[in-house]
C-alpha positions as CSV (number, residue, x, y, z in Angstrom):
1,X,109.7,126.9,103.5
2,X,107.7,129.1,105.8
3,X,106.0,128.9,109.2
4,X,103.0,128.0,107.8
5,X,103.7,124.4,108.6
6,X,103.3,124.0,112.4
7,X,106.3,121.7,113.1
8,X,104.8,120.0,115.8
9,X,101.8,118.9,114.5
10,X,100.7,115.2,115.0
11,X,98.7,115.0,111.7
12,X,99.2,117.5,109.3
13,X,97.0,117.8,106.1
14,X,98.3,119.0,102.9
15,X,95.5,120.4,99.9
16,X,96.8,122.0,96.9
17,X,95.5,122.9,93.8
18,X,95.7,126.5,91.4
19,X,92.9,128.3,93.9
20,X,91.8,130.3,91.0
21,X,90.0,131.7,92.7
22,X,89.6,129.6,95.7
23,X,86.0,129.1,96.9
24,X,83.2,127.6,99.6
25,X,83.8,124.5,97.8
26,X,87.4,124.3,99.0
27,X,86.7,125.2,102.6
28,X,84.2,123.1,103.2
29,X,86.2,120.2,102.1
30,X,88.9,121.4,103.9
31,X,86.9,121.7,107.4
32,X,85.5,118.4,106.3
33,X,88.6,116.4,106.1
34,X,90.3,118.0,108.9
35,X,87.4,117.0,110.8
36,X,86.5,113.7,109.8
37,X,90.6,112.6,109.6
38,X,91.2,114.4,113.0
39,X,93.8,116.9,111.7
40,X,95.5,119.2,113.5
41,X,96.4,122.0,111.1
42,X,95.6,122.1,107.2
43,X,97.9,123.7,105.2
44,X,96.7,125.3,101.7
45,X,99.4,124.8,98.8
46,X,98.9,127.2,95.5
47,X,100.8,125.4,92.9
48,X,102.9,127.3,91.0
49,X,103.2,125.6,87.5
50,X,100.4,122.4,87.4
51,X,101.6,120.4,85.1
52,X,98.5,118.9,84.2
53,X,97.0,122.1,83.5
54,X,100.0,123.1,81.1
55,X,99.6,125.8,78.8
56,X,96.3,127.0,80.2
57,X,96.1,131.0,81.7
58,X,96.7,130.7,85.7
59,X,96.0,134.1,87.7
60,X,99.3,135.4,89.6
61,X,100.5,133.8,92.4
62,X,100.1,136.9,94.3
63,X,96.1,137.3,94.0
64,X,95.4,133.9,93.9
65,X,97.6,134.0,97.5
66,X,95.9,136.8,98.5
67,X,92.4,135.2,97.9
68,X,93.2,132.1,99.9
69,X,94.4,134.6,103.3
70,X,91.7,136.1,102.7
71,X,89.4,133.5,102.7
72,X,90.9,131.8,105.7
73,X,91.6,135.1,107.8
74,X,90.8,134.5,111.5
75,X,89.8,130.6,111.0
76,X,92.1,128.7,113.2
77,X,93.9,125.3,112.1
78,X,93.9,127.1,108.5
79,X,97.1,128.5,107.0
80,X,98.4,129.0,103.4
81,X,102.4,128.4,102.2
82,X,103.8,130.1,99.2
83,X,106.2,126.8,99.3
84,X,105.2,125.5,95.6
85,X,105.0,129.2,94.4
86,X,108.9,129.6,95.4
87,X,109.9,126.7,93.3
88,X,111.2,126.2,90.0
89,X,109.9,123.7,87.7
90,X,106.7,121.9,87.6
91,X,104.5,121.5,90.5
92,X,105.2,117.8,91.1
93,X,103.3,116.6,94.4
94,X,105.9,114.1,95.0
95,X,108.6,116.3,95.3
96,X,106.9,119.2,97.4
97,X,105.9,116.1,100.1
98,X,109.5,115.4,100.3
99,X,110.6,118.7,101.0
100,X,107.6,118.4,103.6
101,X,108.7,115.4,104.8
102,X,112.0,117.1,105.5
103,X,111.6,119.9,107.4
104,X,108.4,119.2,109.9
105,X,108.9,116.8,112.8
106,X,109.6,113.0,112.3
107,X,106.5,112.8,114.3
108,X,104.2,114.3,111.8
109,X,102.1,112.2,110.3
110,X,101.3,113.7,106.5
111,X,97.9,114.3,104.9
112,X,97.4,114.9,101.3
113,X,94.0,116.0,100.9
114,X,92.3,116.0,97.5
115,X,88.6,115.7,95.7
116,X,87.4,112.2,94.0
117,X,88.0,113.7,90.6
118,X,91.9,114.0,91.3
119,X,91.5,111.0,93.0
120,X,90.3,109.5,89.6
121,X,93.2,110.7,88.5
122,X,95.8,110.1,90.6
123,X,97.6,107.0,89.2
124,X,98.6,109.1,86.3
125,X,100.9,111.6,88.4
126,X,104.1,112.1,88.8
127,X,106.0,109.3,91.5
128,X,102.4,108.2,92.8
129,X,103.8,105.5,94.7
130,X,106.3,108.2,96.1
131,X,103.1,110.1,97.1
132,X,101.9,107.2,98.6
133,X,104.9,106.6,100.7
134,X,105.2,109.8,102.4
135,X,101.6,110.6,102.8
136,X,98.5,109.2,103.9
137,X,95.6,110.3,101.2
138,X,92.6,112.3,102.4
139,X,89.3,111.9,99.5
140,X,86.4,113.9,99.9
141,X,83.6,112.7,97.4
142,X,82.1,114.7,94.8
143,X,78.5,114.4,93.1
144,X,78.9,112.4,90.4
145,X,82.4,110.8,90.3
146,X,82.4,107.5,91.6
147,X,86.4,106.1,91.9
148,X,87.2,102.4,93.1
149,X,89.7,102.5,96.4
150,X,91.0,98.7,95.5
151,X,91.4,100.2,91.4
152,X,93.8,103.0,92.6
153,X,95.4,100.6,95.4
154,X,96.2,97.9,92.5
155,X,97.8,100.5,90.5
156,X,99.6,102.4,93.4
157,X,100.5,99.7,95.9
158,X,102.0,102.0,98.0
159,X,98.8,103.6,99.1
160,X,97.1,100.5,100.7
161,X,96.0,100.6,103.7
162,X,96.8,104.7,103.4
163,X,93.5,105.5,102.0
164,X,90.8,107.3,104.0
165,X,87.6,108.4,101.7
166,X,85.2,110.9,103.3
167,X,82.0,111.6,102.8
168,X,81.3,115.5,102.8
169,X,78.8,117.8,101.5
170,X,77.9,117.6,98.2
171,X,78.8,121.3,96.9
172,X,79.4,121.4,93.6
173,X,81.4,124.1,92.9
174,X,84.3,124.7,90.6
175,X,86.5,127.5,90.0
176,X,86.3,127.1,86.0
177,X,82.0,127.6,86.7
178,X,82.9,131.4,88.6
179,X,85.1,132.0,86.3
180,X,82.9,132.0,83.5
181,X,79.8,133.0,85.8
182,X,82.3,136.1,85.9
183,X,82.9,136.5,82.1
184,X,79.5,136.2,80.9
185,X,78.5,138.7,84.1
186,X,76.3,135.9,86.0
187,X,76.2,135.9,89.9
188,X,79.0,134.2,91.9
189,X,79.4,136.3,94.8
190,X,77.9,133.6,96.8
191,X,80.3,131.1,95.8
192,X,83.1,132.6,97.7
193,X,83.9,134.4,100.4
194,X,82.6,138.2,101.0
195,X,86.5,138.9,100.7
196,X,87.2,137.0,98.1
197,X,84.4,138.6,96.3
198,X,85.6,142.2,96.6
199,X,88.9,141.3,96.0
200,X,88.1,140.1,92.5
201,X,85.9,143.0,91.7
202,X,88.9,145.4,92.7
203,X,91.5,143.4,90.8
204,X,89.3,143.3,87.9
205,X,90.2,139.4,87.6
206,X,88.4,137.3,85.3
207,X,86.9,140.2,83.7
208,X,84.9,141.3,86.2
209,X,84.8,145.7,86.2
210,X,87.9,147.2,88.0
211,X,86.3,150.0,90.0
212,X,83.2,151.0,91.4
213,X,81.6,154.4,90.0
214,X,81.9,156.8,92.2
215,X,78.8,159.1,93.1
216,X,78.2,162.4,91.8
């Protein structure tokens, strides 16, 4: 575990997800939340192997690292952990708040953060009511997906009470749209960061060209 977890931080918030690549979408939400739940520090968590996205073609760990520092270069209260990525095994939630839960301060109050649509989901993960214990839930809503709070608290009983869902700006986003806004050779440098953009155009990744042509 790295210093990117500030072990003194009242209220901590926690977002994963693949980040491939990460975009506005992400940040906004993450601003958002912190904001609206009155976090101290958020702390962005690549997952290494999803395991609900099993069997599907991730991007390294090292770009879609890179992409996240760069996205969040100079923006204070933001930091990225390579935590998940150093673990074997699936990328179970549960057990990466409890290695969380073990190393910041008994003080710290936990804050996983996550969009409606995982939300939707969430009763189908791994240890939910383990989730639930060591972390209070952060929701931003998203256009179009529309989850009960009193459905998921029936089915997790650990999370009621522990359930805070925020209204942010509606910017629909995904990664799966740039990437394929990449492969078909549409426009999506405005859907992330100027850095972010460059670094994908470098790296070649999605199939976007690998190099610029130099003048002659």
């Amino acid at each position: 575990m790295n210093n990117a977890f500030p072990l003194d931080a009242p209220r901590l918030g926690l977002l994963g997800g693949t980040f491939d690549p990460i975009h506005i979408g992400h940040l906004i939400v993450a601003e958002a939340l912190a904001y609206r739940l009155e976090l101290d520090h958020v702390v962005f968590l690549p997952a290494a192997n999803p395991p609900h996205k099993s069997g599907q073609p991730l991007s390294s760990a090292e770009d879609r690292l890179e992409m996240i520092r760069r996205s969040i270069a100079g923006a204070s209260g933001f930091s990225v952990s390579e935590a998940d990525l150093l673990r074997p095994g699936p990328s179970y939630t549960a057990d990466m708040l409890t290695e969380i839960r073990d190393r910041v301060s008994s003080g710290t109050g936990l804050y996983f953060l996550m969009g409606m649509d995982s939300f939707r989901d969430f009763p189908t993960w791994y240890e939910p009511g383990r989730i639930g214990e060591l972390a209070w839930l952060g929701v931003a809503r998203r256009p179009g997906v529309d989850v009960s709070m009193i459905d998921i608290e029936r089915q997790v009983p650990e999370t009621r009470d522990r359930i805070s869902i925020v209204n942010v700006p509606l910017i629909d986003i995904s990664s799966s749209d740039i990437r394929e806004r990449i492969r078909i050779g549409r426009n999506y440098r405005f859907h992330v960061t100027p850095t972010v953009a460059d670094y994908i155009q470098d790296r070649g990744l999605y199939g976007a060209g690998l190099a610029r042509t130099n003048a002659t």
